[in-house]
C-alpha atoms as a printed R data frame, in Angstrom:
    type eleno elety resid chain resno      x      y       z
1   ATOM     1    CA   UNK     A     1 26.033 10.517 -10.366
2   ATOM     2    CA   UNK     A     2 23.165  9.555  -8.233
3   ATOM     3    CA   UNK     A     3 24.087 11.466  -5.506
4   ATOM     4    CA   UNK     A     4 24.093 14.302  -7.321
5   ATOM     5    CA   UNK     A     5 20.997 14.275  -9.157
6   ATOM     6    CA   UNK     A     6 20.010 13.162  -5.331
7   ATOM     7    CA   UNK     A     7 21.358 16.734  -4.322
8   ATOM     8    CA   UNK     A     8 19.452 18.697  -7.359
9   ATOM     9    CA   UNK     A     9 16.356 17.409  -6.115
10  ATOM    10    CA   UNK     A    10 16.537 18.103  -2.451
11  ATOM    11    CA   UNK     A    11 18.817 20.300  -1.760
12  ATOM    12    CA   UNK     A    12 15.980 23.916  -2.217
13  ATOM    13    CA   UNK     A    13 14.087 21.519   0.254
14  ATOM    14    CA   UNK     A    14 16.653 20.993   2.790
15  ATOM    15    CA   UNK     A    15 18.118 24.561   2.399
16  ATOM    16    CA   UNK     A    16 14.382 26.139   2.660
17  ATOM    17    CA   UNK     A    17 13.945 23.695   6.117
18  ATOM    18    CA   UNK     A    18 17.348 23.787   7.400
19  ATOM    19    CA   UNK     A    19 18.808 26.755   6.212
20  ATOM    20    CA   UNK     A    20 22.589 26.985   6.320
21  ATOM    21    CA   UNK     A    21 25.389 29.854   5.526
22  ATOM    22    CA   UNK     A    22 28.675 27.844   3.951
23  ATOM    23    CA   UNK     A    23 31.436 29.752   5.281
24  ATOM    24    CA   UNK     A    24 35.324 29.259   4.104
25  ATOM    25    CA   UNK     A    25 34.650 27.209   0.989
26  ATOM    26    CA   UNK     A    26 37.193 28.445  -0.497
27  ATOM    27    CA   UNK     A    27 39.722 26.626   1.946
28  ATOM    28    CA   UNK     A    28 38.989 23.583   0.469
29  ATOM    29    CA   UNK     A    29 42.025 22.091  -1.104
30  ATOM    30    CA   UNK     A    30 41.634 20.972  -5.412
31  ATOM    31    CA   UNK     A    31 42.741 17.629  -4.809
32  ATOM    32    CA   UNK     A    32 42.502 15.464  -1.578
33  ATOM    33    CA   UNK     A    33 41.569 16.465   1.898
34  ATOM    34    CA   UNK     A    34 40.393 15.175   4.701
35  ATOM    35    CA   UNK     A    35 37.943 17.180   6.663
36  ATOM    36    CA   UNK     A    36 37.206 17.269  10.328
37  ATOM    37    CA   UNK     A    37 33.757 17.695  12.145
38  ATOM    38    CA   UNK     A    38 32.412 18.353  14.843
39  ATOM    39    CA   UNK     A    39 29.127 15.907  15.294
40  ATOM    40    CA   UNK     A    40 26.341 16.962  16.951
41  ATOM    41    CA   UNK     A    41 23.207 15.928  14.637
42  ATOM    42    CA   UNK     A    42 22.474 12.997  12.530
43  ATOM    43    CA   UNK     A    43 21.615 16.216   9.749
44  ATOM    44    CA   UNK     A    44 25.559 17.366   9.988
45  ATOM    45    CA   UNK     A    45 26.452 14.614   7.009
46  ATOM    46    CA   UNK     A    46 23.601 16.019   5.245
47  ATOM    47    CA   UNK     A    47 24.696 19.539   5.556
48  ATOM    48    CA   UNK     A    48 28.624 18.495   4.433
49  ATOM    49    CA   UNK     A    49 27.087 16.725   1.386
50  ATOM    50    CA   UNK     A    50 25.529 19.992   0.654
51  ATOM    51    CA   UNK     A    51 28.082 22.163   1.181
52  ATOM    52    CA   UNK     A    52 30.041 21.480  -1.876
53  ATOM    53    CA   UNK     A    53 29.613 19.466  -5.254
54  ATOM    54    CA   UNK     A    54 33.175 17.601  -4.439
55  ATOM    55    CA   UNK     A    55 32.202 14.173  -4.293
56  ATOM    56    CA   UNK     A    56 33.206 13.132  -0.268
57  ATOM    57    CA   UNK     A    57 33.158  9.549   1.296
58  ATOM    58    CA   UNK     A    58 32.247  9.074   5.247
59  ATOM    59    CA   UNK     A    59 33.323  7.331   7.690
60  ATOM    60    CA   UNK     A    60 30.509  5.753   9.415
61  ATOM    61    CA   UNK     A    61 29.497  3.736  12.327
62  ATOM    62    CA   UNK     A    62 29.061 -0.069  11.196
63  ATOM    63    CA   UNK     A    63 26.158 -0.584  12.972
64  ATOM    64    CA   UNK     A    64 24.326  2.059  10.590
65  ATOM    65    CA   UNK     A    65 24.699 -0.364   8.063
66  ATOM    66    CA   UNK     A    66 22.052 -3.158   9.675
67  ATOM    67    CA   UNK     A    67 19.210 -1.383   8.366
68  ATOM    68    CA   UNK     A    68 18.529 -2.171   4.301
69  ATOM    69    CA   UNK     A    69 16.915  0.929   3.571
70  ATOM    70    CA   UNK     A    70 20.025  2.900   5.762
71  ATOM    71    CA   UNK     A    71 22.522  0.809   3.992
72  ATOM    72    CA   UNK     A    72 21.549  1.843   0.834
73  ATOM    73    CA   UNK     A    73 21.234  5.641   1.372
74  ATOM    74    CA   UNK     A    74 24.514  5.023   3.237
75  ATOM    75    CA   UNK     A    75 25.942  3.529  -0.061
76  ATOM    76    CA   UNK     A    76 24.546  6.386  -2.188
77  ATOM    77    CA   UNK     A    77 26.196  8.938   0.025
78  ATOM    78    CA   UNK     A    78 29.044  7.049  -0.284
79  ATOM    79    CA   UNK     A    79 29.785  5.866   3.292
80  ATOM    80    CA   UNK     A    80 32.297  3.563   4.547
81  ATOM    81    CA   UNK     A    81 31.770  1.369   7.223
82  ATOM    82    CA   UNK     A    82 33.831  1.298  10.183
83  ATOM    83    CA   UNK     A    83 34.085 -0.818  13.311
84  ATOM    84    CA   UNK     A    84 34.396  1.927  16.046
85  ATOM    85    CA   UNK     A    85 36.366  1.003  19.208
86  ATOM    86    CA   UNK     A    86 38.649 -1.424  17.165
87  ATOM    87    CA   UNK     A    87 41.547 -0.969  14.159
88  ATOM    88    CA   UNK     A    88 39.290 -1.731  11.314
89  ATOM    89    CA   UNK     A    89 41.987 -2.913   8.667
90  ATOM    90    CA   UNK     A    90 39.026 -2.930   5.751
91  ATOM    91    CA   UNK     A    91 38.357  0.963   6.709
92  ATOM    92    CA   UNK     A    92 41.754  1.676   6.908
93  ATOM    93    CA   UNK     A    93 42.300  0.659   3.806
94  ATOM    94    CA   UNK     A    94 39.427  1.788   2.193
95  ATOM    95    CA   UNK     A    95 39.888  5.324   3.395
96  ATOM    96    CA   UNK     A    96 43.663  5.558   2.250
97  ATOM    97    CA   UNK     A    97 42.295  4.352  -1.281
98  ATOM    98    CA   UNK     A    98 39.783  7.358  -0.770
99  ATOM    99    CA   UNK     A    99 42.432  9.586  -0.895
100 ATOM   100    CA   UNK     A   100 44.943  7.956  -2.726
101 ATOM   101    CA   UNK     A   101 42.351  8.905  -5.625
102 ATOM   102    CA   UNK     A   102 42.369 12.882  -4.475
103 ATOM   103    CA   UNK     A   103 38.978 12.194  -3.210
104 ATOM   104    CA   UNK     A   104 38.059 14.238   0.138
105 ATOM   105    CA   UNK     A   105 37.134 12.239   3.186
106 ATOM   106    CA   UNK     A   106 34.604 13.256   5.675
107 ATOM   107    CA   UNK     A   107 35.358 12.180   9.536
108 ATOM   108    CA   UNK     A   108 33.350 13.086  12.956
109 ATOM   109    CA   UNK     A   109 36.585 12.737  14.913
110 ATOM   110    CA   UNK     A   110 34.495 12.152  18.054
111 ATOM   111    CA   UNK     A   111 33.393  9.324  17.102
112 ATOM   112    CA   UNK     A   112 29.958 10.057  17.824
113 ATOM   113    CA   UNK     A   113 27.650 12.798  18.286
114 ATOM   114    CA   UNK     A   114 28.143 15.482  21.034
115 ATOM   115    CA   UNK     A   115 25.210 15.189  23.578
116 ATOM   116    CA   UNK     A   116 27.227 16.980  26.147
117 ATOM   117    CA   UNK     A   117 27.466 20.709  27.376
118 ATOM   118    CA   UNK     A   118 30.719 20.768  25.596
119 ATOM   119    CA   UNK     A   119 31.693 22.400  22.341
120 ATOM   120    CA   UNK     A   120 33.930 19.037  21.688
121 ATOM   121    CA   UNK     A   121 34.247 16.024  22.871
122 ATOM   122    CA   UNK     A   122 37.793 14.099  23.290
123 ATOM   123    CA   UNK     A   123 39.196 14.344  19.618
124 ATOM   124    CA   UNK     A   124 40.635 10.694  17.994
125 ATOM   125    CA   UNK     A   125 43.749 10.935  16.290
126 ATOM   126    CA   UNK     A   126 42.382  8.106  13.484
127 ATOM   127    CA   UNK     A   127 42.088 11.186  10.984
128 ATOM   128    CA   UNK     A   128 45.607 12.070  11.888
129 ATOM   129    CA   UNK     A   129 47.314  8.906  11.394
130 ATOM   130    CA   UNK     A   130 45.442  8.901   7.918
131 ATOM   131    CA   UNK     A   131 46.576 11.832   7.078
132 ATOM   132    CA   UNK     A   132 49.653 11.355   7.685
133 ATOM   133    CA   UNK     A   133 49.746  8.149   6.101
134 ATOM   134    CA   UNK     A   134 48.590  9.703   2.937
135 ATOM   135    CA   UNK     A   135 50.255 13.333   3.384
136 ATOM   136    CA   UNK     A   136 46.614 14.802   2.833
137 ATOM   137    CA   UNK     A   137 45.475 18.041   4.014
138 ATOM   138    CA   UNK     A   138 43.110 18.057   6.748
139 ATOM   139    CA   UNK     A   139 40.257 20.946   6.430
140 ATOM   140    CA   UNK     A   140 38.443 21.545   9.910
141 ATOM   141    CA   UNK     A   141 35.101 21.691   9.582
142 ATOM   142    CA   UNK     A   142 32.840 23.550  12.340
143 ATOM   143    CA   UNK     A   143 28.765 23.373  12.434
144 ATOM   144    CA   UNK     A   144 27.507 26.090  14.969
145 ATOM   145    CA   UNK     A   145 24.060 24.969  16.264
146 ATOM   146    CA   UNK     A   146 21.995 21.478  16.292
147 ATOM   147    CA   UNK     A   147 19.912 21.930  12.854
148 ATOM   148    CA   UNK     A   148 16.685 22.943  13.956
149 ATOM   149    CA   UNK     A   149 13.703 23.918  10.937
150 ATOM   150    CA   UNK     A   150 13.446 27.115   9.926
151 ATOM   151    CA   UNK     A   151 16.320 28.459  11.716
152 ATOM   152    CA   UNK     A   152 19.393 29.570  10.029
153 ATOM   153    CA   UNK     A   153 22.840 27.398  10.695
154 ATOM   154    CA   UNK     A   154 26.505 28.045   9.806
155 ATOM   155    CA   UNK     A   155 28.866 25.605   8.689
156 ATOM   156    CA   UNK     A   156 32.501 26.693   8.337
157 ATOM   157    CA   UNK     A   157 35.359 25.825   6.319
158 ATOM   158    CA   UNK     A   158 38.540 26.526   8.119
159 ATOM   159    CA   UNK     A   159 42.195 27.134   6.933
160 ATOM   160    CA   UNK     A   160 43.835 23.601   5.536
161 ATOM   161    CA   UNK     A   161 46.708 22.170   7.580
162 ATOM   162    CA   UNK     A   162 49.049 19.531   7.219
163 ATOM   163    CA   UNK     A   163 50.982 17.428   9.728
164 ATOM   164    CA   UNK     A   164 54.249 17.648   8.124
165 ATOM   165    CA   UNK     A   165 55.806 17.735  11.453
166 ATOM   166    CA   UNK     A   166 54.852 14.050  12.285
167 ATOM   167    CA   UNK     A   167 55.370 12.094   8.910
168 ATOM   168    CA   UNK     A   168 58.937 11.163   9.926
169 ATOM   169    CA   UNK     A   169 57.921 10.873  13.600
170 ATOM   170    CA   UNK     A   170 56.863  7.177  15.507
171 ATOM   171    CA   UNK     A   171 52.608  7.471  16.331
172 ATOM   172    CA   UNK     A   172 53.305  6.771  19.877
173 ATOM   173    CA   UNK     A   173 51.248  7.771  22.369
174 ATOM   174    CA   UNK     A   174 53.003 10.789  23.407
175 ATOM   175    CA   UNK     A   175 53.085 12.059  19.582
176 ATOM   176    CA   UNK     A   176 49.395 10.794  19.255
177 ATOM   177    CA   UNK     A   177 48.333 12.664  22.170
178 ATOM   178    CA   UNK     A   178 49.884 15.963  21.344
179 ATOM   179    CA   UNK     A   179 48.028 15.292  17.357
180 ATOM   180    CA   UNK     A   180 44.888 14.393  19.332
181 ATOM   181    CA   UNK     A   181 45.385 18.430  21.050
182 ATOM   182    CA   UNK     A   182 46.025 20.109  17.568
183 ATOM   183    CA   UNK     A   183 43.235 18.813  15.897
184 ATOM   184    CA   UNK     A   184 41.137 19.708  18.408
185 ATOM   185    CA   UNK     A   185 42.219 23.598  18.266
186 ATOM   186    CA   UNK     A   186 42.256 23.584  14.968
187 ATOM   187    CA   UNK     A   187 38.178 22.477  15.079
188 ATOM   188    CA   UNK     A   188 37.471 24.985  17.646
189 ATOM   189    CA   UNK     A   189 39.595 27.946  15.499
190 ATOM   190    CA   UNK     A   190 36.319 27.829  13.154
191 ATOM   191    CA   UNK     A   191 33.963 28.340  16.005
């Protein structure tokens, strides 16, 4: 509720200083989804939380949650916090009760923002193994450009996929590697 009366309220300013095309909304699934990013900006959860008036839940870095006046905007954007470089269990579990309530969940499968040259960095299969955990559709996401003011941005929706093929399969490496490579194509389809 807060959020969105958050979004009524800033959303002409945001759109008049970062303008942005949504592309592809219509690929997002009725009931749960999880949708992959690319992560370049700290503005691209901003531009996700304006993209559509589904209520979504992040995944976010744990340390983002030191700061009280970040931890509560965190909270109102409903963020979850997540201890990167380890298997947060409290995440996890958090994220699978996300979508266990057809909720969508929002994840920067790089882990952290792209400073480099390259259009991605190496993908993590975390989103994968909670999607197949949960059977939920994963929706790439792609955000073209750095958000700069007054210069117009797309952010794409791309076509909803499943991984169907690896719910009855073991998440070894092998299989996690090869689910690490898909998602990755998948992001850079929407380019």
């Amino acid at each position: 509720m807060i959020l969105n009366i958050v979004k009524i309220l800033f959303y002409p300013w945001i759109w008049l200083l970062f303008p942005t095309k949504f592309l592809g909304k219509k690929n997002i699934p009725k009931g749960k989804a999880i949708f992959i990013c690319n992560h370049i900006s700290s503005m691209d959860p901003v531009l996700l939380i304006l993209s559509t008036w589904r209520k979504q839940y992040f995944l976010a870095k744990k340390e983002l949650f030191n700061n009280p006046f970040k931890r509560e905007v965190l909270k109102i954007a409903h963020a979850i916090p997540i201890q990167r470089g380890a298997t947060d269990l409290k995440a996890i579990k958090q994220s699978i009760s996300v979508l266990n309530k057809n909720k969508i969940l929002t994840i920067f499968p790089e882990g952290t923002r792209n400073k480099t040259e390259n259009d991605l960095n190496e993908v993590k299969a975390g989103a994968a193994m909670l999607a197949i955990k949960t059977k939920a559709p994963i929706v790439p996401v792609w955000i073209k450009k750095k958000p700069k003011i007054f210069v117009l941005n797309t952010l794409k929706f791309g076509q909803p996929f499943t991984l169907d093929e690896f719910y009855d399969k073991k998440l070894d490496k092998e299989n996690l590697d090869k689910i690490s490579k898909l998602l990755t194509e998948k992001i850079l389809q929407n380019k």
